[in-house]
Every structure is written in C-alpha cells, then in structure tokens.
N, C-alpha and C positions, 0 to 999 in steps of 0.2 A: 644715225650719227648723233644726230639732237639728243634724241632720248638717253643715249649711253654718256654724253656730255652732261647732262640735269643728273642721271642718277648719281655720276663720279660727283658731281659737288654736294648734292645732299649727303653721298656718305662720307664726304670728306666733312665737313659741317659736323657730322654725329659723331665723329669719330674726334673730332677735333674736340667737341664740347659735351661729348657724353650725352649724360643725363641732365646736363644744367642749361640748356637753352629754354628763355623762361618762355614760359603758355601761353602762344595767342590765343585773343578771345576767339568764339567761334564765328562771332559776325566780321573777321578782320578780312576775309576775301571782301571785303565790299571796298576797300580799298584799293586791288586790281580792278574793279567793274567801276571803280570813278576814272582811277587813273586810262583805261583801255575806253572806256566813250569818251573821253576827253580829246583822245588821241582821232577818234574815229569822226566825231562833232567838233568841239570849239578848233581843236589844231587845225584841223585840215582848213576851214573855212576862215579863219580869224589869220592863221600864219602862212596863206597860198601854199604851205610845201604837201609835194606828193607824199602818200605812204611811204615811198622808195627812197625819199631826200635823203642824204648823210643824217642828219640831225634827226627826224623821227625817225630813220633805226635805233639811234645812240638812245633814244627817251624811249622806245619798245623793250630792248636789251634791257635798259634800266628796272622797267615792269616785271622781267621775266625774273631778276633778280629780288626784286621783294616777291613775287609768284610762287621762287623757292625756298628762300627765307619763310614763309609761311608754311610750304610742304614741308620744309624741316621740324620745324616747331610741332606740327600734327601728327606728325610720324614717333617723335620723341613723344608725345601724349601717348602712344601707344608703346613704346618700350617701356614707360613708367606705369605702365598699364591702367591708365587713370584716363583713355580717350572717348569710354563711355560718360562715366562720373563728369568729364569737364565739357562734351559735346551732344553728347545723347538724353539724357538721363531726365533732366527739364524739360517738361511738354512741350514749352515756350522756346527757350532757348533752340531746341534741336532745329527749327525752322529756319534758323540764321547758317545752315549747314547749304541753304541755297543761293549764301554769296560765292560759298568755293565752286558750286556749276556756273552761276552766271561769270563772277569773273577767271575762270577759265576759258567758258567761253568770247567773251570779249578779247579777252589777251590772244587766241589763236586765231580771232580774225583779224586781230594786228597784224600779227604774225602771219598769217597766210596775205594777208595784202600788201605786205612790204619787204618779203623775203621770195623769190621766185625759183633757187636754187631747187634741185629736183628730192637731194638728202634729206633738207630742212622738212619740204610739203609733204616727202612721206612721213614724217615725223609726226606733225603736223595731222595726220588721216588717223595715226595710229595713239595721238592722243586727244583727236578729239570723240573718237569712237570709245577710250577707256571715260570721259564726259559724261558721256549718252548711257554707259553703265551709272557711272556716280547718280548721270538723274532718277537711271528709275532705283536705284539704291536709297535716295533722298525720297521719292514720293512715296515708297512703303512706311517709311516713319513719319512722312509727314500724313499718311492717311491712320496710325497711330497716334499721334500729334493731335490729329481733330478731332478722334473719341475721347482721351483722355481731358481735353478744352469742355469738351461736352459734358463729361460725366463728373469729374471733380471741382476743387472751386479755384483750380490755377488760371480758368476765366479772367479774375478777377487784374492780372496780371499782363492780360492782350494787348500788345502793341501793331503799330505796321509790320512788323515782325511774321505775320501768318499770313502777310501778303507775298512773300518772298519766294513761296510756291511757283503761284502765274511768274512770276520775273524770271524765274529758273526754267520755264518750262518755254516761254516766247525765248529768252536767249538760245536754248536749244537748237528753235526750230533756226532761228537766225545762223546758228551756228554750222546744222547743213545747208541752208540756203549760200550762203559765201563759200563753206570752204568746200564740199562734196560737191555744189552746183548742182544736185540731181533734182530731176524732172519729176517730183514727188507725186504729182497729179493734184490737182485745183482740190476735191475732197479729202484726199489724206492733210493739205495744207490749213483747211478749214477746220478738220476736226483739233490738230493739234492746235489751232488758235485759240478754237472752242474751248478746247479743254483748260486751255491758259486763264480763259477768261470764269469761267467755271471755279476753279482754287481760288479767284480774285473775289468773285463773289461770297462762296464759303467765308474767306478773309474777313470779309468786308460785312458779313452778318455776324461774325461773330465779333466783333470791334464793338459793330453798334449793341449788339447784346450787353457786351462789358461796362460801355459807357450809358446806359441805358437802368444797368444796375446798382451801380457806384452811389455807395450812399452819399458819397460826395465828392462835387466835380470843379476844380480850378486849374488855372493855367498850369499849377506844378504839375498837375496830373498828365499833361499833357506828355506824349515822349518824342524826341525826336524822329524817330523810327515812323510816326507816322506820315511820315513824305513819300513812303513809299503807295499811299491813297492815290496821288497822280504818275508818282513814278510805275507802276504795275501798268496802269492804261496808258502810259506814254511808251512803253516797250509792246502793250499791244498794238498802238497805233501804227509804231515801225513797224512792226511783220507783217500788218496787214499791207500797208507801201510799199516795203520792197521785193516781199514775196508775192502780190498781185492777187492775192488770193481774193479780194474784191474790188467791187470800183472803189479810187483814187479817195470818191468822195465820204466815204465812210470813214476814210482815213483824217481827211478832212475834220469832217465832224468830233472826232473825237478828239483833234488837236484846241478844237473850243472848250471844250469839255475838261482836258489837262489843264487848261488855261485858267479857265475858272478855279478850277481845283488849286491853281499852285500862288492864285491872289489869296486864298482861303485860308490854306494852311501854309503859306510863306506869312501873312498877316500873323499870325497866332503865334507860331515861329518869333517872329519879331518882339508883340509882346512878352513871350516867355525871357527875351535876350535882354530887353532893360526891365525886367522887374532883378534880372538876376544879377546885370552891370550893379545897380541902386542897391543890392542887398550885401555882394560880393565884391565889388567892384571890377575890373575888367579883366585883370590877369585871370582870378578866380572864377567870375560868370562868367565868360565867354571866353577866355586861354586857355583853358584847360583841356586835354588830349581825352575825346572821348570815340570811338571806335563807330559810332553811330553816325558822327559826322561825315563820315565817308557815305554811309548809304544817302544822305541828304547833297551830297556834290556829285552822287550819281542819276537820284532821280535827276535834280537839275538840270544836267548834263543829256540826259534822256531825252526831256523836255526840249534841251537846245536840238539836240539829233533829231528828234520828230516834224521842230520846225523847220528844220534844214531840206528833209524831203516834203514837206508841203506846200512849198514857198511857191513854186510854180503855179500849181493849182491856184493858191488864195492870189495870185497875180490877177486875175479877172476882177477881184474885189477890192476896190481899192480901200475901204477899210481894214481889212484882213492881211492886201501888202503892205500898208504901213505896220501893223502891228508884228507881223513878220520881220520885217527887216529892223524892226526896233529891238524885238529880242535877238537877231541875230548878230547886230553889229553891239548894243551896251549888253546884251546877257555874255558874251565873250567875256570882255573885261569883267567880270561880275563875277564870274565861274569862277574867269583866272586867276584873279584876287583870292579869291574864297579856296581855289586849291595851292596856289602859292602860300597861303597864312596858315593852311593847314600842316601841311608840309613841314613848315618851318615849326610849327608846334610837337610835330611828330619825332621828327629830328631831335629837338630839344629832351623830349621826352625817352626818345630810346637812348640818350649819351647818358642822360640817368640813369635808366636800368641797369645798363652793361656797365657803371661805375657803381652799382649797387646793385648786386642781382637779387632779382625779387620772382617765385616762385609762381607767388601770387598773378592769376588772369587781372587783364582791365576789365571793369565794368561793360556789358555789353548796353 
C-alpha cells in the first residue's frame, strides 16, 4: 500500500513538472540522514515524545515528503538522461551517492518505529530490502571510486566525502538490526562492522594523502564535508552498542575518541565561520544554503545518538557522566538551533528556485 502511494506521487510530480524539476545535488540525501537521526537522538530525548506521539508522525510524514521530492528529482536526472554525467561520473562526487542509502535508511527506521500498522511494515521490508541493493549498487562504484583517487590526480580534490562509504555501510547494518530484527549471528555482525570500518579507513588514508600533498594548506582549504572524520566512527560506535556485537566498552571508547575528534574539527569549523563572517559578512559567510551543511548536522547529530546509548555505561565515571549529560542536555538546543537556522535557509532558498527555475545543481 505504501509503496503504491510514493510511486502514485512521484509520477504525479513527473508528470506534473516533466522535465523541469530542477537537479538535486547528489549529496542532498544527507539532508534526510540529519533530519531522520534528529528524529531518532535529539527528538526523542530533548522532547519526551515517543516514536508513536501524533507530533513525530506529523515530522516523519514530513521527512518522507522531502524523501520523495529528492526521488523525484533523481529519477527526472534520468529521463533527461544526464544521471550519470550529474551523479556518477566524478570520482569524487559519486561517493556522496551514499547519503541516499544512509538516509533511507534512517528514514525507514522512523518509519518502522512509529508506524505499527501491518500494510505500512511490509512496505517497509520491501523497501528496505530494495536499500540493501542500492548498497552494494553504491559499493561497486565506490570500489571504482578508489582506483580512479589512486591512479589520477582528482586526489587532489578529497574531501570527508570518501568517508561516506563506512556511514552507508554501518547504516545498513543498523537498518536490519531495527527493522528485520534478525539474529544475524555475532560474526556475520562483526564482519559487516569490520568492513564499515575498513572504507573508513581507505577514506581516512586517502584524506591524509591529499592533505599531505597540497602544495598549499589553509583554513579555505578546509571543506566542510569533513565532519564526517567523527561522524563515520560515531555511526561505528552505534552499531557496535546496539547491535551487541562487542563489549559496551569498546563502544565506550570510541565515544572518547568522536569526542576528541569533533573539539578538533568543530574548532576549525569555527575558525573557517569568522574568517568567512569578516570577509563576507553574515548573510553571505555563513547564510548561504550549502548542501554539505546537512551532512555536518548529521554527523552532530550521530555524535548526540552515540552519547545517548553510552550514557549509562560512562554513569560509573563521574567525569564521563558529566560530560554526557552536558552534551545531551546543551548539544540538544545546539543541534536544534543549527537545524532550525538551516531549514529556514533552505526554505528561503527553494521559494527562490521555484520563482526562478534554475537547471543548474547546488554546489555540493
């Protein structure tokens, strides 16, 4: 029934708007994978309501509708037959192809945690199973992806971006974990953790190769895209916690570890925001709708969810519970500000488009 209700609006959308509905970028699922762990992290704990509330159905509904609004868009990439040329075709680029698996998958574990009806979950099975194709459809180009990094000099061009691998591959595993529930066995759960961690790694050698060769390195150089350095081991963190695939405390450990990582590069972050307020002033450095922003209010947002299942645990320490409960109770309002203000720039942004339709992708 689901399924037959999303295809009737996508081809009412195509049919309605042809060929003119203008091209999201390809990292624009990363904008379901903030809004869907937003839902899963800050909501739940910052606003007491269950999955089930009236209200976060009404804000899930809402996800499923920008969900499709971007399958529409993707799909019209391919009747204009330009969805190699605007999502493949870039060594670089084609890696951002693993927001549309993680934020599917996020979005259908909303979805299976706040809808119980029997229609909806087979829906639900039967789109998170068409996912699990999209992933290994995503990791043959992304193992493409890494020889072409290797052998030509679009290196030179690496962002957090080649981290998005591992992110798509632990959402996955997240993704039977919640909605199939199945009893995967402890080594099938390991290997695919492993292997999440494995692409993180690839990622993360080949970054520092980049920055390593750069004959020259300053804040501009920096991209935003790289918050996914902690956002990648913060989605490993989760799978290792609520899939059980090791002890608690591994999980732990590694919530230190994001931790560091996101003083690190949230600092850098910061400087890059007032060199760019002082040069651009505020509308223009920091107002401006950039598609990448989303992937930086989902690592965030990771981060809050990782602290949310560890909180227990670090409860023995009393350093580690303060520091937990510190992110959980101002990283909320932090998040929520920062996707409230995004939002609101998005909105502004698309009432432009659609009063000027522009052809033209946003910058990814």
């Amino acid at each position: 029934m689901l399924i037959i209700l999303l295809l009737s609006c996508i081809i009412i959308a195509l049919i309605a708007l042809g060929k003119k509905l203008p091209a999201a970028p390809t990292a624009a699922g990363s904008m379901v994978m903030a809004l869907g762990i937003y839902m899963q992290g800050v909501w739940t704990y910052w606003s007491g309501q269950s999955p089930q509330s009236f209200i976060s159905r009404v804000l899930i509904i809402g996800i499923v509708f920008v969900w499709l609004y971007l399958l529409a868009s993707y799909v019209t990439s391919i009747r204009r037959s330009t969805f190699y040329r605007d999502h493949l075709a870039d060594p670089v680029q084609r890696f951002a192809v693993g927001t549309w698996v993680a934020g599917t998958s996020t979005l259908l574990i909303n979805l299976y945690a706040s809808f119980h009806t029997d229609w909806l979950r087979e829906s639900v099975y039967i789109m998170a199973t068409l996912n699990i194709g999209l992933w290994l459809f995503y990791m043959c180009y992304t193992g493409l992806g890494w020889y072409r990094l290797i052998m030509d000099s679009s290196s030179s061009r690496v962002d957090g971006t080649v981290l998005l691998p591992a992110v798509a591959t632990q959402s996955v595993l997240l993704l039977c974990h919640h909605v199939f529930a199945l009893s995967l066995g402890v080594w099938f759960t390991r290997s695919f953790i492993f292997l999440g961690l494995v692409c993180y790694m690839i990622g993360i050698v080949i970054m520092i190769w980049r920055y390593l060769h750069a004959s020259t390195w300053n804040v501009d150089a920096w991209k935003i895209t790289n918050c996914i350095v902690y956002g990648g081991l913060a989605i490993s963190g989760a799978a290792i916690s609520l899939t059980g695939a090791w002890n608690e405390w591994i999980a732990y450990g590694l919530w230190w570890v994001v931790a560091i990582l996101v003083l690190i590069i949230e600092s850098i972050e910061t400087m890059y925001g007032i060199k760019r307020i002082r040069q651009h002033g505020w509308r223009h450095g920091v107002g401006r709708y950039h598609t990448a922003q989303w992937t930086r209010l989902f690592t965030l947002g990771m981060f809050y969810f990782l602290t949310l299942h560890t909180v227990q645990i670090a409860a023995a320490i009393p350093i580690a519970r303060f520091m937990h409960h510190f992110v959980l109770d101002v990283g909320a309002w932090v998040i929520t500000v920062l996707l409230v203000v995004e939002l609101m720039i998005w909105i502004r942004k698309s009432v432009v488009q659609l009063a000027i339709p522009v052809a033209s992708k946003d910058d990814n």
